[in-house]
C-alpha positions in Angstrom: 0.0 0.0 0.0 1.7 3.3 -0.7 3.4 4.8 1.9 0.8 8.4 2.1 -2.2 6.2 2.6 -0.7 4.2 5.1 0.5 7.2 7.4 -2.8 8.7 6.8 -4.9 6.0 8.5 -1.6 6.0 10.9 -2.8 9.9 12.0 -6.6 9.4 11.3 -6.2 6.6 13.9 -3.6 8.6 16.3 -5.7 11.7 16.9 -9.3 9.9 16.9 -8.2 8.2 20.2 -7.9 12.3 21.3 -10.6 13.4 20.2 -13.1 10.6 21.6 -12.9 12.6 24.9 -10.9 15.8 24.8 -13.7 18.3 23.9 -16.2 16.4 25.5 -14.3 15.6 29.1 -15.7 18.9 30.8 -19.2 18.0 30.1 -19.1 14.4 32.0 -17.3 15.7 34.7 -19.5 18.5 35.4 -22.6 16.4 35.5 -21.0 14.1 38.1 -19.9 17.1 40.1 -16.2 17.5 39.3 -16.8 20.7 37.5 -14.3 22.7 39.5 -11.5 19.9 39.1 -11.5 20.1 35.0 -8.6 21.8 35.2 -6.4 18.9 36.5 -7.4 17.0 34.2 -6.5 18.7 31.5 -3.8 20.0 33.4 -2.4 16.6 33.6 -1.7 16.6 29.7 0.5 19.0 30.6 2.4 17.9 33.7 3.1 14.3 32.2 4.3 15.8 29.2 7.1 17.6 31.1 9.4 14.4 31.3 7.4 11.4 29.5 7.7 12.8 25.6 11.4 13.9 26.4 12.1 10.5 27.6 10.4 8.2 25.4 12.0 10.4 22.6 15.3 9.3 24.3 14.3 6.0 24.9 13.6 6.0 20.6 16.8 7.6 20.4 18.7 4.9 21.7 16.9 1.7 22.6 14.0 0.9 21.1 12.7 1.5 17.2 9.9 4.0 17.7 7.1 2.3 15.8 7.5 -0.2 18.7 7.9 2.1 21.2 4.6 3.7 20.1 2.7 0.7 19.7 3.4 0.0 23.4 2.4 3.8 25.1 -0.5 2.8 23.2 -1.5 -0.8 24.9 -0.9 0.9 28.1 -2.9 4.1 27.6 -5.5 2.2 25.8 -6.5 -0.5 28.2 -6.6 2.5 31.5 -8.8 4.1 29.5 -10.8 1.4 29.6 -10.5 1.0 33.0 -11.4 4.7 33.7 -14.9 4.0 31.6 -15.7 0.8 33.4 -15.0 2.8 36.9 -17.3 5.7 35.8 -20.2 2.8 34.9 -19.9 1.3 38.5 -19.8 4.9 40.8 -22.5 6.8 38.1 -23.5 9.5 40.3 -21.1 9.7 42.9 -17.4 9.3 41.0 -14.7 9.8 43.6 -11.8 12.1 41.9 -9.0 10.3 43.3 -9.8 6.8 41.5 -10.9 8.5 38.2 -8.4 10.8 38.2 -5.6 8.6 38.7 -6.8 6.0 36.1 -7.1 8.7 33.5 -3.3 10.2 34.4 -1.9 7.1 33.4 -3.5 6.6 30.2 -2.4 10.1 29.4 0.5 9.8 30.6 1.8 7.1 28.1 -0.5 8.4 25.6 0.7 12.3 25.3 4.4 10.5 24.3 3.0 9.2 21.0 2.6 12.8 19.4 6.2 13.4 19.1 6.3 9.7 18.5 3.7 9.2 15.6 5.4 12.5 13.8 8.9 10.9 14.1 8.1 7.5 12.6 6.0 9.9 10.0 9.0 11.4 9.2 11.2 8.8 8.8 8.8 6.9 6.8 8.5 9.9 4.1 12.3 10.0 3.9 13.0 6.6 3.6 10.9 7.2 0.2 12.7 10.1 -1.2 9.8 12.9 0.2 10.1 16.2 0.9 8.5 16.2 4.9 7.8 19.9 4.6 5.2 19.3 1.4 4.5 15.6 2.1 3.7 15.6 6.0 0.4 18.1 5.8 -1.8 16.7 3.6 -0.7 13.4 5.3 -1.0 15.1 8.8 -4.8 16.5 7.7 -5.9 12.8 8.4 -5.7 13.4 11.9 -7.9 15.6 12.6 -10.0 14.5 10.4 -10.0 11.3 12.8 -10.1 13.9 15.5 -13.4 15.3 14.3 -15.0 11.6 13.8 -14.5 10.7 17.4 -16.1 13.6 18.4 -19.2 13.2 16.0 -19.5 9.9 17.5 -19.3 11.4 21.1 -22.1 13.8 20.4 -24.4 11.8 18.2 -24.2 8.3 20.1 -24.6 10.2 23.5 -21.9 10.0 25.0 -20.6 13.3 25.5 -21.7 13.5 29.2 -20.9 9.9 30.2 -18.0 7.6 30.5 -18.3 5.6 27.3 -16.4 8.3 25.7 -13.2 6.9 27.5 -14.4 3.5 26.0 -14.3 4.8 22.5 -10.7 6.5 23.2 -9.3 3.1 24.8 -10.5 0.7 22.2 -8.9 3.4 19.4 -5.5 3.3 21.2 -5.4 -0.6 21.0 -5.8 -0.7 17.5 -3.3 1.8 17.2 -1.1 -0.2 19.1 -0.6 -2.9 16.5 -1.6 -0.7 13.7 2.0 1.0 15.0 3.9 -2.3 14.3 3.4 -1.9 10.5 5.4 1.1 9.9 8.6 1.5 8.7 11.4 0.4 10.9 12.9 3.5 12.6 16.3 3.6 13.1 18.5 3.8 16.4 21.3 5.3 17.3 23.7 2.2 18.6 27.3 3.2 17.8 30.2 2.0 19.5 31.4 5.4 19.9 32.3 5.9 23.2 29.8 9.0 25.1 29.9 11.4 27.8 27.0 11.0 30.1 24.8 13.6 28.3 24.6 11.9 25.2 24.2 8.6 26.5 21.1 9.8 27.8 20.2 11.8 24.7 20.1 15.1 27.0 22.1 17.2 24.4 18.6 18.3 22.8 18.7 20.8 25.6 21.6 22.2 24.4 19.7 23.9 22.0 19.1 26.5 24.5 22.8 27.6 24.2 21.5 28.8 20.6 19.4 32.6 21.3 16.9 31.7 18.2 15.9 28.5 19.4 16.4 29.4 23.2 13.5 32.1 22.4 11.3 29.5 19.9 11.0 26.9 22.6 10.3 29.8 25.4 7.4 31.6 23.5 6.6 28.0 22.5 5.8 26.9 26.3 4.1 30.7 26.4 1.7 30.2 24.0 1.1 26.0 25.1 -0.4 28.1 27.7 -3.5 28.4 25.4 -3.9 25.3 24.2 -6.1 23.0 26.5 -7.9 25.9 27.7 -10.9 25.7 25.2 -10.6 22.2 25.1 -11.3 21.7 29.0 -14.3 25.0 29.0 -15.6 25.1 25.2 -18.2 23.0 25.7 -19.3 23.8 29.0 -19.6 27.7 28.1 -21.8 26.9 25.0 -24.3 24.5 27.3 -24.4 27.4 29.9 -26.4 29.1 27.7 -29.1 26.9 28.2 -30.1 28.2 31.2 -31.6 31.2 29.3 -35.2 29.7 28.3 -34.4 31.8 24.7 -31.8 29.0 24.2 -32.7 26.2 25.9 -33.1 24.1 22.6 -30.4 26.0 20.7 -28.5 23.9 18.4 -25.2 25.2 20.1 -26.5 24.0 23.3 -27.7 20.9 21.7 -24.7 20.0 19.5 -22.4 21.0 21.2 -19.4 19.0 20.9 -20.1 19.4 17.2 -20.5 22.9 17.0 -16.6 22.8 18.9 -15.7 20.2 15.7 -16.3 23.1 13.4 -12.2 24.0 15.1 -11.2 20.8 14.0 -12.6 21.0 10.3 -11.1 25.0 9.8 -7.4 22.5 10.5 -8.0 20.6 7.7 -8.0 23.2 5.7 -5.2 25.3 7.9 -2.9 22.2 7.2 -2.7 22.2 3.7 -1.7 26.3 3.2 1.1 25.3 6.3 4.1 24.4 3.1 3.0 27.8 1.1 3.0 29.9 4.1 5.8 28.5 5.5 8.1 28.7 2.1 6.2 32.5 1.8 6.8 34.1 5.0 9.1 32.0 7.5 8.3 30.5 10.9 8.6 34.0 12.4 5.9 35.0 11.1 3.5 32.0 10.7 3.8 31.8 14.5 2.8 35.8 14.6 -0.1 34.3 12.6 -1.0 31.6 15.2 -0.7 34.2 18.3 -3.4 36.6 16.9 -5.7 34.0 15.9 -5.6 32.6 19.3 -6.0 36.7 20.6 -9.6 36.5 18.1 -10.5 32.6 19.1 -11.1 33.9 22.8 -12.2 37.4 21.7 -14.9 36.0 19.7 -16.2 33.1 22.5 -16.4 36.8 25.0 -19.1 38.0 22.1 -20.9 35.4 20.6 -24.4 33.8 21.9 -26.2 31.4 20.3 -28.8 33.8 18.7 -27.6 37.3 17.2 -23.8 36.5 18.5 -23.9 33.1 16.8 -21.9 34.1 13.9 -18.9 35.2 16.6 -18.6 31.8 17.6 -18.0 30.5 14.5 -15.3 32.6 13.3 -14.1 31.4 16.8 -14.3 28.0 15.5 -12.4 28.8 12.3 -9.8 31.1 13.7 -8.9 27.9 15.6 -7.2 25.9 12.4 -4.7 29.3 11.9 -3.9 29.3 16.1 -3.3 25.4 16.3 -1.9 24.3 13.3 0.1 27.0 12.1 1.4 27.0 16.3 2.1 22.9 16.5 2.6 21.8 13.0 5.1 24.5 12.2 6.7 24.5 15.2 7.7 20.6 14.5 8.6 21.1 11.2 10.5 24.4 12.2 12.5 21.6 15.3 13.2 18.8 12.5 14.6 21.3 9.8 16.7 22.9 12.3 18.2 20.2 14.3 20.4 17.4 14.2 19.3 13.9 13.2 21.4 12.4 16.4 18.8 14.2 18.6 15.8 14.7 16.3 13.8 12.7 18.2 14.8 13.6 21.7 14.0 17.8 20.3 10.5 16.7 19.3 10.4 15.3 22.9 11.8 18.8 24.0 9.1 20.8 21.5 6.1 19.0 22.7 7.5 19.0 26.5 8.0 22.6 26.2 4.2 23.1 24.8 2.1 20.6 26.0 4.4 20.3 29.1 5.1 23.4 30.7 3.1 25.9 28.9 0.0 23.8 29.4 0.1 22.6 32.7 0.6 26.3 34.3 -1.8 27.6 31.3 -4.6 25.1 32.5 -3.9 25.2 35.9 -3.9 28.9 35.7 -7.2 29.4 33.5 -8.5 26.8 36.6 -8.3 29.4 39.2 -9.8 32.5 36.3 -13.1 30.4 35.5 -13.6 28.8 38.9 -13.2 32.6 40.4 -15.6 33.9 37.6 -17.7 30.9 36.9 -17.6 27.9 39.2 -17.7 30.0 42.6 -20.3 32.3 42.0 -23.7 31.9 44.2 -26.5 29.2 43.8 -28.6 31.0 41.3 -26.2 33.6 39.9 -25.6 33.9 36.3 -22.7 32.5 35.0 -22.8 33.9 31.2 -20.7 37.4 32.1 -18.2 35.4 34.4 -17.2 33.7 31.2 -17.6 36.7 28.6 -14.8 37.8 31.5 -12.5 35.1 31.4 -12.5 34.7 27.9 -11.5 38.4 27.4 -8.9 37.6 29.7 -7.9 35.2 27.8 -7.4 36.9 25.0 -5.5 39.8 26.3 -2.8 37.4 27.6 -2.5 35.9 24.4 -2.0 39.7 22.4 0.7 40.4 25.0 2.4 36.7 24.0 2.1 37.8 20.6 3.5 41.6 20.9 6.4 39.9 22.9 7.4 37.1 20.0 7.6 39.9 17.2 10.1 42.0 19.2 12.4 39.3 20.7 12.5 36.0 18.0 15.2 37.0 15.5 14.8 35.5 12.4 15.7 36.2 8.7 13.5 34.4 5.8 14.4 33.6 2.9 11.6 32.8 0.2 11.9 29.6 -1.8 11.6 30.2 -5.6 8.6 28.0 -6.3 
């Protein structure tokens, strides 16, 4: 089967086990009573993704081929997944934190490694045939979240959006993924008999690429903006159902559809993908990233205006601003790491990218945003309004992410160069 076809079933399949629960997490949690604890959980994305991508990136580096290593985070994630779903079935209506909590961390935990994973083995599979990554990987990479966007479908329209069987989908999606894994090209390790200092031995000299100002600064504002990215994924949902408390938009279709109203993000990076090698080879990473900063600035801008009647058309231009904040922010930001580093560490600076974003920036992001909405939303009186505590937040939100942006255009130095097409 050619090569483009396989690795696009590889990402439909990768990103579908996300999207089975990641948009729709907030909803079941709120309706057994964990509202004010979404924030670790999507927090915990974030923490685990401090060390676990950098290591298994290592680990890839050095030990074990990474289609292997990826199948196996997958067995692991996949079957506690499972287990979280068939804990939620036995406790409905009185689900403790601690046991959910801690099931779900360790599915996460060996799933968040397989981003930087799957885009490796991508990677190396293109090259083995002679591809050019930067043209080859996004119309490949579109597959994913077009898996993404299935899952969630299937959350919404099956009804599972505000109950557990949405971690059943997610597991039984990583074990196929797990031996679906073990089909792709062989990735090589680095086993020579060189001898090592310490640091390389334990593929630790990706870090080194802080010595270098451009990249010090990429991977900094990098972790800055990761600060954004979980937060509409933990409260998108549960600010469009809020607004069913209003009798005028009790039977909304935003308040009905919810989780496919959020999807409508999801289809704008389908389209985002594909312009990602034009604007890339047009304007540089410097500026694509500018690009990604202000559309996160209008995502949250346009959530603090929209309503599901007059305001409806604010939140989707929310929804489509999305594609340009994610995609041109993540999928850039890897090619941008594997263009400009050494294939000795590529792996392990994947590891670094996607510790720096989903690690750093989104644990303290989420964690952050946790304290903002519980303060303006969560907290407020029996009885009181919520609607304006979240038009506050999300204006918050958005101010934070125009400073991020103002910040990144004075400090990253970098000169482009436009490829003649």
């Amino acid at each position: 089967m050619n090569i483009k076809i396989r690795l696009s079933l590889f990402f439909f399949l990768e990103f579908a086990v996300w999207g089975a629960y990641l948009i729709s997490m907030g909803l079941y949690l709120s309706k057994e009573g964990l509202g004010a604890n979404i924030g670790w959980f999507y927090s915990v994305q974030g923490f685990v993704s401090l060390c676990m991508p950098a290591l298994m990136g290592i680990v890839a580096d050095k030990w074990i081929q990474a289609q292997r290593l990826l199948g196996l985070c997958h067995a692991i994630a996949g079957a506690a997944m499972i287990a979280a779903c068939s804990y939620g079935l036995s406790a409905v209506g009185h689900v403790g934190f601690g046991p959910l909590f801690t099931l779900y961390t360790i599915s996460v935990a060996f799933f968040m490694p397989t981003i930087a994973l799957t885009n490796s083995v991508a990677y190396n599979a293109l090259e083995k045939e002679g591809l050019d990554t930067v043209k080859a990987f996004p119309p490949i990479r579109v597959w994913g979240t077009i898996g993404f966007i299935a899952s969630m479908w299937a959350v919404n329209l099956l009804g599972f959006k505000n109950t557990p069987y949405q971690f059943a989908l997610s597991g039984g999606l990583s074990l196929l993924m797990a031996i679906y894994s073990l089909t792709m090209p062989a990735c090589p390790t680095n086993q020579s008999g060189e001898k090592k200092s310490l640091v390389d031995a334990l593929g630790l000299r990706a870090f080194a690429l802080f010595k270098d100002y451009r990249m010090a600064v990429f991977f900094i504002f990098s972790m800055l903006l990761g600060s954004c990215l979980q937060i509409t994924n933990g409260y998108a949902t549960s600010y469009l159902e809020a607004w069913g408390g209003l009798p005028e938009y009790a039977d909304s279709l935003m308040v009905k559809y919810s989780v496919i109203i959020t999807s409508i993000s999801q289809m704008s990076e389908t389209l985002c993908i594909l312009l990602i090698p034009f604007c890339l080879s047009r304007f540089g990473i410097k500026k694509v990233m500018l690009m990604a900063m202000m559309a996160w600035v209008f995502r949250f801008g346009f959530f603090a205006i929209g309503n599901p009647g007059s305001g409806f058309v604010y939140i989707i231009l929310s929804m489509i601003v999305y594609g340009v904040a994610f995609d041109f922010f993540n999928i850039s930001g890897s090619l941008f790491v594997d263009k400009e580093t050494d294939l000795a560490i590529r792996n392990s600076a994947q590891g670094l990218f996607m510790m720096m974003t989903n690690g750093f920036g989104a644990t303290v992001g989420m964690l952050s945003a946790q304290v903002v909405v519980n303060h303006y939303v969560f907290n407020l009186p029996k009885g009181a309004d919520p609607l304006p505590g979240w038009q506050t937040c999300w204006w918050l939100f958005a101010g934070y992410a125009l400073v991020v942006a103002v910040l990144f255009a004075i400090l990253f130095r970098y000169k482009h160069e436009p490829k003649e097409s």
